[in-house]
Structure formats: C-alpha cells, structure tokens
N, C-alpha and C positions, 0 to 999 in steps of 0.2 A: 451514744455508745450503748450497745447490748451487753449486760449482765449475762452470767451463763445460769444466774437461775432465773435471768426475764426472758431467754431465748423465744419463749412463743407468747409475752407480754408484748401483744403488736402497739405500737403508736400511730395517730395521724402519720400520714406521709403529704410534709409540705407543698401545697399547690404551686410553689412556687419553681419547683426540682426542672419544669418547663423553661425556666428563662438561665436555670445553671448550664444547658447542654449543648449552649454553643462554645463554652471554655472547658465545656468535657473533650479529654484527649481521649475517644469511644475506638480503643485500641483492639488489634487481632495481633499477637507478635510469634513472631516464626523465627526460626534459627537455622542456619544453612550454615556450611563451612567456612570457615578465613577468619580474617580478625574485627574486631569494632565493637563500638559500643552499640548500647541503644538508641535507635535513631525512630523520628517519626519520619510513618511512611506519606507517600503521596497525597495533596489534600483532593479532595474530592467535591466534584462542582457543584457547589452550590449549598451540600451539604445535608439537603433532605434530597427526598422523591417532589421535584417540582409539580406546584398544583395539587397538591396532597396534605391532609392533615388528618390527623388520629382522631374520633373523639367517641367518649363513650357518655350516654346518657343516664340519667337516674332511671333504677330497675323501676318498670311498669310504665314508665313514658310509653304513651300510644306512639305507632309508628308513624303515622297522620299527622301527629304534633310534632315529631322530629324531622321530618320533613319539611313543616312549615318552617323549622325553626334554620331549618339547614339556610332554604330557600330565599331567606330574606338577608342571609350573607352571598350568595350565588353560588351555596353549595348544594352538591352532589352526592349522594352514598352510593360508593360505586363497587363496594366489598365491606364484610365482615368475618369479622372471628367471632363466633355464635358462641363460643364456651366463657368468654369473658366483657360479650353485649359492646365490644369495640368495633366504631363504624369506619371504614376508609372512606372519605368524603374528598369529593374531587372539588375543589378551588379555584376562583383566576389565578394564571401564576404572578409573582412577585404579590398575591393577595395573604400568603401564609399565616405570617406574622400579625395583621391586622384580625385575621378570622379569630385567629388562636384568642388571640385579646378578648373580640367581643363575645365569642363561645364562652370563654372563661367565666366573665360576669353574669353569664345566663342561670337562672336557678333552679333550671331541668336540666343542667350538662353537670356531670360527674368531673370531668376533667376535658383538656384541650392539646394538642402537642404536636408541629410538625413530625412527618413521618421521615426521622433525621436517618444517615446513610451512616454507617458503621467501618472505616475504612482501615485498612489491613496497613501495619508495619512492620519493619525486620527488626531482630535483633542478631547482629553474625557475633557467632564467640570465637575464639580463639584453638577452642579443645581440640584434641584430636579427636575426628570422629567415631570413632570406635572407643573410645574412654570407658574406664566405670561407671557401670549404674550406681551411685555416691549415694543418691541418695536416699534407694531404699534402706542401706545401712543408716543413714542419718536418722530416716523415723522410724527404727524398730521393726521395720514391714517384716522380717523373717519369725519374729517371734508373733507377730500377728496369725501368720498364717498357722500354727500349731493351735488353734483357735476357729481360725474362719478365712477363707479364699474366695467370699463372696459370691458361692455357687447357686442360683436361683436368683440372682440379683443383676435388675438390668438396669445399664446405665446410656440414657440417651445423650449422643453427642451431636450437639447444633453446630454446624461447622459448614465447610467445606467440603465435604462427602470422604468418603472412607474406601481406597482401595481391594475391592473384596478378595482380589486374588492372592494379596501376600499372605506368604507361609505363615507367620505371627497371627494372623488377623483372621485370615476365610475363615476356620473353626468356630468363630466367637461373634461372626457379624449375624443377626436376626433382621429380615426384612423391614426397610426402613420408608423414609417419605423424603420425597423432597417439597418444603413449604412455600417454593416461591412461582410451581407451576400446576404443584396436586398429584405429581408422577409420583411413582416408585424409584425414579433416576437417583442415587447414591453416591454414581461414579465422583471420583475426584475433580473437581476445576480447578484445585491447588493443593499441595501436598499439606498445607496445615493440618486440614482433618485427622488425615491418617495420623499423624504424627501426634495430634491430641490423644486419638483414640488409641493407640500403643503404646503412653503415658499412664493413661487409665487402665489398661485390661488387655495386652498384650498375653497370648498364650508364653505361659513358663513352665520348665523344668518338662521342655520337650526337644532338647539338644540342639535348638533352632535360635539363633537371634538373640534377640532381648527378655528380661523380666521385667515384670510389670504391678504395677500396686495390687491391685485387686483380678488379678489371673482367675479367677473360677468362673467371674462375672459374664455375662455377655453385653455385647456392645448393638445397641439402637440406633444404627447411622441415620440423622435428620442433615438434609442440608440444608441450610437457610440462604445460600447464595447462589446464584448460576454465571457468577462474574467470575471472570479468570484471578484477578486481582481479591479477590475474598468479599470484597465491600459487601455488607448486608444492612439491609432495611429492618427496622424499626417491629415493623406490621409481620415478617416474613419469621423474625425468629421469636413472637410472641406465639405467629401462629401455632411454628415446629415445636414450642414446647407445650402447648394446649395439646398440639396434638399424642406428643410424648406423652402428657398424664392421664390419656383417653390410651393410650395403647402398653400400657404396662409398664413404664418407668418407673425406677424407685429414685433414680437419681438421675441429674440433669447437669451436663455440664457446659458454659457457654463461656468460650474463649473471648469473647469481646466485654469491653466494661459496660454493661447495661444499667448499672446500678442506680442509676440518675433516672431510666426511664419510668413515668408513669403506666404506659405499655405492658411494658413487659413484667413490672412489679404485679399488674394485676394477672397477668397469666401467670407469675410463680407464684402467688397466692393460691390461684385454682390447680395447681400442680401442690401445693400443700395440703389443700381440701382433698386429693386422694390419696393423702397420705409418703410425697413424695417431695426429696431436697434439692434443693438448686444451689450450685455454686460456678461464682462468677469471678471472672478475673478483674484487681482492681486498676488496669491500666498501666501504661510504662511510658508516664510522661518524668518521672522522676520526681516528682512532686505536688502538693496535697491541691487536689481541685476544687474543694471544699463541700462536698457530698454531704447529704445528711446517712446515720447508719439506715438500710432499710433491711426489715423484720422479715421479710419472707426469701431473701437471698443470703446467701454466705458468701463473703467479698472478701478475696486471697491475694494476700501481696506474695512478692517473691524473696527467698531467699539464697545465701549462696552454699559452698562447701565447708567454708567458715559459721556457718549460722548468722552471717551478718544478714542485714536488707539487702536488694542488689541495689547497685546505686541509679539502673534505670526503673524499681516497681513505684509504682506511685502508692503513695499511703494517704491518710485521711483518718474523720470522725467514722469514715464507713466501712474500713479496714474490722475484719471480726478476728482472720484467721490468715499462718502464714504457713507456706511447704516451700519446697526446693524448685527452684525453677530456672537454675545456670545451671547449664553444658548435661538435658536433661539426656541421657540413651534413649532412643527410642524407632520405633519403627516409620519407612519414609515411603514415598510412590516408588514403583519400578521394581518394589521389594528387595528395598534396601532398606538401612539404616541410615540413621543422625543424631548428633546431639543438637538439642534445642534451646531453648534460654528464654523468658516471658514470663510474666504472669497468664500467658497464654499456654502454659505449663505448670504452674504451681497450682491453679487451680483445677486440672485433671487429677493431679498428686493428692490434692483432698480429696475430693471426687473420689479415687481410687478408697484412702482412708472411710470417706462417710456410705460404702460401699461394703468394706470390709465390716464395719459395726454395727449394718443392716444382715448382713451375713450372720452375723451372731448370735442377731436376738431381733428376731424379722416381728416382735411385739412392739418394737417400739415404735415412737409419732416423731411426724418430725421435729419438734420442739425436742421432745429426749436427745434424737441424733444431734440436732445442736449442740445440747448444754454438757453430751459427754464427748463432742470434739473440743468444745472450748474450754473444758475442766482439765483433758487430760494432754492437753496442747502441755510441751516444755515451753516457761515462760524466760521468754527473752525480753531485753530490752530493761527498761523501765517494772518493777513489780507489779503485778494485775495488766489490764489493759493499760496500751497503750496504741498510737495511731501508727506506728510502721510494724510492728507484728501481731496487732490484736491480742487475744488472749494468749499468743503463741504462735510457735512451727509446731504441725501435728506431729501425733505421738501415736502410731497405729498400733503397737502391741499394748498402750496404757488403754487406749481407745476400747480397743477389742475386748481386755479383761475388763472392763469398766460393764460393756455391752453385755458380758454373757452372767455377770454378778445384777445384773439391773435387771427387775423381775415386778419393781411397783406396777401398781394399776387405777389408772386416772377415773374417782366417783362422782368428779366434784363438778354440777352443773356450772356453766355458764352466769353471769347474770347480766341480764337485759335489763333496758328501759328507755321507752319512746320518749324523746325530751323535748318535741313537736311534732303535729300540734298539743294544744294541753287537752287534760282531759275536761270534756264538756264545752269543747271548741264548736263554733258554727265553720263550716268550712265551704267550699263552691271551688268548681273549677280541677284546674291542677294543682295539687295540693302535694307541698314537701314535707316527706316523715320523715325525721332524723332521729336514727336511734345510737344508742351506744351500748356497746358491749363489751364484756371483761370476761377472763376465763383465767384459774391459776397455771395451767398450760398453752393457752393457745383459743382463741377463736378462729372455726374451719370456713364459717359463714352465719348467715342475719338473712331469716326469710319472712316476708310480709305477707298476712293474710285480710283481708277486709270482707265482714260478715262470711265467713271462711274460705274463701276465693283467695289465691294467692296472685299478689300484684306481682311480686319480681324477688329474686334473690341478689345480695351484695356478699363479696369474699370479701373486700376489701373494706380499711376504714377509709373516712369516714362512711358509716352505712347509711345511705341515704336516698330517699325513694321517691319516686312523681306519680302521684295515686290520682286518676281522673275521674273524679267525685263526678261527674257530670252522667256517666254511667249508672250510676246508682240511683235507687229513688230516694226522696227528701222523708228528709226524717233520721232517727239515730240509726248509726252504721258502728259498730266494731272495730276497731284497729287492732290486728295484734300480732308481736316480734315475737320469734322462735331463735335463739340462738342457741346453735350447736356446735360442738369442738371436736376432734379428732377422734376420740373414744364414744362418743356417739351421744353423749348429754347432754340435756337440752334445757334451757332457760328459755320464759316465757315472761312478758307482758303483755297488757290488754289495755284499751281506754275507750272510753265511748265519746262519739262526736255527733253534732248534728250538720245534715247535708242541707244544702239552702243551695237551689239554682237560679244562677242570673242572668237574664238576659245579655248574650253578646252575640257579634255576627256569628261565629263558630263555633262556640261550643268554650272555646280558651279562655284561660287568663293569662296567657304570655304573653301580651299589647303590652305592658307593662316594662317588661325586661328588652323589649325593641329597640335600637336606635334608632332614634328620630331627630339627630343632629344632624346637618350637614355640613360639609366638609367650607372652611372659611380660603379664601381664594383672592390672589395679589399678583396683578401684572406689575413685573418687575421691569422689562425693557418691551416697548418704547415707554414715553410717558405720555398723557392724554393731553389732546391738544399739539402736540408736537410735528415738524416738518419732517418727512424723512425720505429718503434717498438713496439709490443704487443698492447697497446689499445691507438689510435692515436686521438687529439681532431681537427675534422673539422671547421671553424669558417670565415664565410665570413659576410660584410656587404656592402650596395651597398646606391647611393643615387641618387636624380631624380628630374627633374627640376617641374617636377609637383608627382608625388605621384611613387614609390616600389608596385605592384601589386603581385609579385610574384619572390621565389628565389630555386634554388637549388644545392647542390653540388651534383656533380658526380666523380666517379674514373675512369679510364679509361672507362668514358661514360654510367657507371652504376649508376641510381641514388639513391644516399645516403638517403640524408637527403630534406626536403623541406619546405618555409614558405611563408606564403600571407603578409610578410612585408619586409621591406627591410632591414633585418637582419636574418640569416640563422646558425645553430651549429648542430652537433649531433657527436659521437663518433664511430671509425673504427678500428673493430678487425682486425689489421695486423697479428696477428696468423693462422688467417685464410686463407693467401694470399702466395704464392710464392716468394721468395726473387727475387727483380729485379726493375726497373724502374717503376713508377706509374704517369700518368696526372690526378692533382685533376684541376676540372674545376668547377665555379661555374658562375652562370647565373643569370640575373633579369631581370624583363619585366613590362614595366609602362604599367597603362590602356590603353594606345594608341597600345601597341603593340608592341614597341619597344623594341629591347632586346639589353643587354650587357654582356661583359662575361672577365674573368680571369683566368689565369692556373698557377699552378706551377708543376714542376716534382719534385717528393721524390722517395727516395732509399729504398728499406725494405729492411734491415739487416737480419742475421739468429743466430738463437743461442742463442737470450735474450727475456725473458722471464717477463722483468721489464716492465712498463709503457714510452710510445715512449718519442719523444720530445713534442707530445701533450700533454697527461699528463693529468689530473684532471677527466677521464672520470668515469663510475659506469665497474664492475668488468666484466671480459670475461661472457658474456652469458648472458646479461642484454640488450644487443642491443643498438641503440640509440635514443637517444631523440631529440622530435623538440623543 
C-alpha cells in the first residue's frame, strides 16, 4: 500500500510480478447497450506473442555480451524500445517459460517476462443510453472547472484508436502514433478508444453531445492495437507510452490492467522522469489478483451511482484510487454516443481529474499530482486506505483547490549509495553495481559514471548496472552514482576500485551464470529388452533443471515422433519393419543447448498381428501422433 505522503517513496518492485500474470484478469472493458453483468471476454491463444519474450539487461551491458547471453538460450533480439533498454528477443516456441526462468537467474539481466496478450472484455449495462452524465456531479467536476479545465494539458490515450471525425472529439484530437506498426494510423479498430477518450476530454459546453472531465485538455491518440478485438501486447503499449512521454504527455491513460507488468512499470517510470502520470485500470475480474501496489502507476477500481465498488472492478494491495465507472455517457464510433461501465472507464474519470490538477498548477511533479489525488479523494469504505477504493473516489473540485493553494518547492537532494561492489574492491570482467537511492519526493533516475564515462542510466529500482571492467586499464577506476529526482537535484556517491584482468576466451565472466545442466531423460514405453509387435506405443519423458525445449524419439536413428516440452509419445507400425533388434533412442535439449538422451533395444517378433507390448495406439495406417 502507498501512503499519500510516500506517493513518490518508490519500492523494489518484486521479480516475482512475472509468474503473478498468468492469473492476472489483463482486462479492456467496454460497454455497449442491453443488459448484463460483467463478463470476461474471449480468451486469447496462448496468451502471449508466441516465441517472444521481454527482457531488459543491466544499464551498460555491452551489446556483444547480450547477445552471447541471449544466444546460449536460442535467443534473438529482434526489436527494442530504446527509451527503456527493453529487448524483444525472439525464442523457440513452447521455449517461453523455460527462457524466462534461465534469463531470470542471470546477473546481467534486469528482469525477464513473456510478451503476454492483453485481451478485450465487455461489460453491457442496462442504462439507457443517453442517461446522465452522474458522474461528474458525483466528483464535483463543475466546481473544478471554476478553477481549471485543463487547457494546455495533454493527455495520451493507449487504446484502440480515436475517431477523428466526431463532433465531440475532431477539435481536441493532436496528431498521434500508432505503436504496433510506427504509423501515424489513429483510426478506430474498435470503438473502445473513442469512448475512453470522450470519458477523459470530450469537448463541452458546445451544445453538442456529452461533457467530459477534463474538456480544455487535448487528447494524444496512441493505438496500441491493430486487432479488431482490442487485444494488445505487452511490448506495443510500453512502446506507445515511451513514446507518449517523448511527445508531450502530461498524462497517460491505459484501459487495460497492466499493473503486474515489469514492462510497462519500467516505461511509466520513464514517463515519470519527464514529469508525466499514468493511470491504469485495476481490472473487472471482480476480485483481488493479488498485485503488489506499484509506485509509478495509479490503479483505479470502479465505482457506482451509489458510491459503492461495482461488483465486477476488481480490487487488491494495488488499488490506489477510485472514480465512477457504471453507465459512464460518453462519446462512440459513427459519432454517436454510449454509456459505458469498467474500470476501463474510471480510470479516464481520474485521468480526466489528474488532468484538471495539472491544469492548475502545471509546477507540480508527479509524486505532488499523486499525494493531492489521494489526500483529496472522498474516503469511502473502511477509514484511510483500503483495497476496494484506495484512498477514495476522486474529488476534482478538493483536488483542483488543493492544486492551485499548493505552491511548495522541492530542495531536498536525493541520497545515494553504491552498496557493490565495496569500496577498495579488486574487480575484472563484468561487474554488477547496485546502488540504492532514496529521495523525500520521488527518485526520477540513478546514472553511472566510471572514471567519468557514463555506463548506463536505471529509472527503475532496483538500480543496477553491468560495468565491463575489461574495457578499462588495470589499476584504480572511480565508480560513481548520481541520483536525481523530478526538481532537478542531485545526490552523488563515489568509491574507488581496483581493475585486475583475467584471462578468458572472451573477454566475459558470464561462464559462470551458464547452464551447463542437461536435461535428465526416461523411456517410458517400450521397456528395454522387450518383444514388441504390430502397432508399438513410444513414450518418453525428460526433466530440466531450468526448462525441456525440445524432445524426440528415434528408431534406429530415424526420427519418430517430436515435442517442444519435456514430454514426448506417438505410435510405431512394427508391421512395417523387419523382425530383428531395434535402438529406440529418445533426446531433449533445454534452451541453453544442452542435450540428454536414453535408449532401450526391443525385439520385433514375426507372425502376430495383434497390438505390441505398447498397446493403446489408433489402428495400422493412422500414423502417429504428437
């Protein structure tokens, strides 16, 4: 849980948040006419980008050593996002999970994570569609705007694309990106977008349509998808908001629950470094996924007309903030209208609010926009925080006066300090600096300098860096952190180390973090020594101290059958064969390369015509199966 005065007090964020995000419900929810509840939408195959995974290396990792490093799991870097040193690394497929693994324990990789799919659900409500806009009376948004309407303030929506012709919208849409081809393309693939974006910053009090939270604002349509269905990747809407905080965002709004991703945590970070908020929707599974809170997102459940939870927003430890987000008005494709319903809506609703309180007092960092949405939030629920409406359902006219009375000015350096190696370390090789830093607002970033040469920059924690001493000559080298925070001050540490070179093939010291296990390997059917006959069942299975890449049996060297896990069968016409001795041999190979293997020898008998001692397989002239 975040405090609203630790709003920019970042914590670790658990390496573990990788293995939470296949029981993550990674929700898009949309609202269309009729009646129903919240439903989850379509699952989607497979779940990531097959033969893909995320990874980002420690800053100053040579590209030569990530490549090695890639190369001895059978990976590929086949795209990056340059603004946040995240690589797209192409994999065998069904290899994901196994990579992710061994990547994980490597001591030059930052983090690991397939490149999971983001898949779109509905919520229909009941309302009439034309109903009242309920809920900017609920947070005060009228008395806000006598204050601030957000004018000069732009807000990027990662979505679905944004219909530029509607009445409501053409006025307010600013040329945008589409992140999953590098185009300019905007247009809608499904009306979500627009309908977020008419949420947030719908033109008002122009005799047309709908109002909207933040009307002055303009809207930065990013799409993150090209799928008619919404579904978005991983890598696609880190991109669009990296690229959001390079083209002027103040604020970022993303309809899907990304909150779990290491990904995309590190591109809101770097969308913090320019001084710019992210808020994300917590999901509409109806119940807690068990998230940890993460520091650089605002994660918004939904609310009703009652100020209850809805009963489909899902809450959690990661819940900060809550808005209205049943039977929302708003603007649709076709140029029309709808009411909508999601957390795929209460999080625009904030958006809108942390829009209006940037309107007000464009001095402030995003840690302030924070701590005076969660101060000035109406506390429902439980007193203080709690996990189904965080600090609150926002409160945009508390917000706004909070914003334009809020006038502090942040003096107060950073403090660093390198906590490896020590000081007066011998060091060789590639060498990991972990430093740590504290700020009483916020750390923006941790840059590394060695004999003043800088190795890499980290937004995120942990700060941690692969410095290749090998580079350098022997003798004492300089290490030293700069840590700077939003207002522009800076903490420093230094320590002096001596460089020692050791002979190895390359140049590395990554032999070390290698697997050099190979994969243990059991023919399961036939058994060695055994007679068999007419239609025989093959049956191996193998296991791996890090992940099964690949498996196959063979007969005297022919191969059978084959699988990309560590479990292998298909069936073998012995009628087909010669009576006489046979070597069944089966193999496995982990992503590193490694392989292992087992044999038995069987006898084929002549003359029967029955099913062998394998048994159970489909009839002669059916072949086999994997």
């Amino acid at each position: 849980m975040r405090t609203p005065s630790q709003s920019g007090s970042y914590v670790r964020l658990p390496r573990t948040w990788a293995l939470w995000w296949i029981a993550a419900a990674l929700v898009l929810l949309i609202a269309l006419p009729g009646t129903g509840n919240a439903q989850a939408g379509p699952p989607v195959s497979g779940q990531w980008v097959p033969g893909q995974v995320l990874v980002k290396p420690k800053a100053g990792l040579p590209d030569a050593q990530l490549d090695r490093i890639l190369r001895q799991h059978q990976g590929r870097a086949v795209g990056r996002i340059n603004a946040i040193n995240v690589r797209i690394v192409s994999v065998p497929p069904q290899a994901e999970d196994a990579v992710v693994r061994a990547l994980s324990r490597n001591p030059h990789i930052s983090f690991a994570e397939k490149n999971h799919l983001v898949p779109l659900s509905e919520t229909i409500p009941n309302d009439p569609r034309f109903g009242d806009a309920w809920h900017l009376q609920r947070i005060s948004a009228p008395g806000a705007w006598g204050r601030t309407k957000a004018r000069g303030i732009v807000v990027a929506v990662l979505d679905t694309g944004v219909e530029a012709s509607h009445p409501d919208l053409a006025d307010k849409l600013l040329r945008g990106y589409n992140a999953v081809d590098g185009s300019s393309d905007t247009s809608p693939v499904h009306s979500h977008g627009t309908r977020v974006a008419g949420a947030v910053a719908a033109a008002t009090d122009n005799a047309t349509g709908v109002a909207a939270v933040a009307w002055g604002a303009s809207i930065l349509p990013v799409r993150v998808s090209n799928r008619s269905d919404g579904v978005a990747s991983l890598s696609d809407i880190a991109r669009g908001l990296t690229w959001s905080a390079d083209n002027g965002a103040h604020v970022a709004n993303i309809s899907y629950s990304v909150t779990n991703s290491l990904t995309v945590s590190n591109a809101a970070q770097y969308m913090r470094s320019k001084g710019g908020v992210v808020m994300v929707s917590a999901g509409n599974s109806g119940s807690d996924p068990g998230f940890s809170d993460n520091p650089y997102m605002v994660t918004v459940s939904a609310t009703t007309s009652s100020d209850s939870l809805a009963s489909w927003s899902s809450y959690g430890q990661y819940v900060n903030l809550s808005a209205p987000g049943a039977s929302i008005l708003t603007t649709s494709t076709g140029g029309g209208y709808a009411t909508a319903s999601g957390t795929s809506f209460s999080s625009p609703v904030a958006a809108g609010v942390a829009a209006l309180v940037m309107g007000a007092n464009s001095s402030l960092k995003p840690a302030d926009v924070e701590q005076i949405l969660f101060e000035t939030a109406d506390d429902l629920g439980a007193p203080g925080w709690d996990p189904y409406y965080g600090w609150g359902r926002v409160n945009a006219d508390r917000a706004a006066a909070r914003a334009v009375a809020s006038r502090s000015t942040d003096t107060q350096a950073p403090v660093v300090n390198i906590t490896s190696p020590s000081e007066g370390a011998t060091v060789s090789g590639i060498v990991s600096v972990d430093v740590s830093a504290t700020d009483n607002v916020g750390v923006s970033y941790v840059d590394l300098f060695v004999n003043g040469s800088r190795v890499g920059r980290e937004l995120t924690e942990p700060y941690q860096f692969a410095w290749d001493a090998s580079k350098e000559s022997e003798g004492t080298a300089r290490i030293r952190a700069e840590a700077y925070d939003a207002a522009g001050n800076r903490g420093v540490h230094s320590i002096d180390v001596t460089v020692r070179h050791e002979s190895t093939d390359d140049g590395s010291s990554d032999d070390s973090a290698a697997d050099t296990e190979p994969p243990v390997v059991r023919i399961l059917q036939p058994s060695d020594g055994s007679t068999v006959s007419g239609t025989t069942r093959l049956e191996a299975s193998a296991t791996d101290n890090v992940g099964v890449v690949r498996m196959e049996i063979a007969v005297n060297g022919r191969t059978m059958c084959a699988s990309d896990r560590g479990h292998v069968s298909c069936n073998w016409n012995t009628r087909r064969e010669s009576a006489g001795d046979y070597s069944i041999t089966a193999t496995a190979r982990d992503a590193a390369g490694n392989s292992g293997s087992a044999s038995v020898t069987v006898r084929i008998g002549s003359g029967d015509d029955d099913g062998g001692s394998g048994g159970g397989g489909p009839p002669p002239g059916r072949g086999w199966n994997r």
